[in-house]
Steps between C-alpha positions, in 0.01 A plus 500: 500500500803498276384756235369797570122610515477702201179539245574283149278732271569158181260329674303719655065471484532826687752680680744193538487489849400109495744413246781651688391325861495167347860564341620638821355177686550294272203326411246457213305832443143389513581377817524896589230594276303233671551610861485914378104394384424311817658791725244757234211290497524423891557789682523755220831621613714346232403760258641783748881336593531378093449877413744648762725250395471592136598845604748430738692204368754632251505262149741323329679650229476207276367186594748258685665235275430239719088593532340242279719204700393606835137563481409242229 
């Protein structure tokens, strides 16, 4: 990971946890939207790590310049 994991609250659906993974990994986020429903759906403890990540993972102050180019 070459950026940090930090929320992106721009693009955000709700907390901006998934938008922030995907910019820290570097990959497209539905990909992480995708995999956050399947971990919900399937063993129901998706719900419970996105919200202590909301509270826990500190959020950007602005969204990174460079955000729409990675995770497009």
């Amino acid at each position: 990971m070459d950026r940090p994991f930090k929320r992106v609250k721009k693009a955000a659906w709700l907390g901006g946890v998934c938008a922030g993974l995907a910019y820290a990994l570097g990959v497209p986020t539905w990909v992480i939207r995708a995999l956050w429903l399947v971990l919900f759906l399937g063993a129901g403890i998706g719900g419970l790590i996105y919200l202590v990540l909301w509270l826990v993972v500190p959020l950007w102050p602005a969204e990174p310049l460079d955000y729409d180019t990675v995770t497009a």
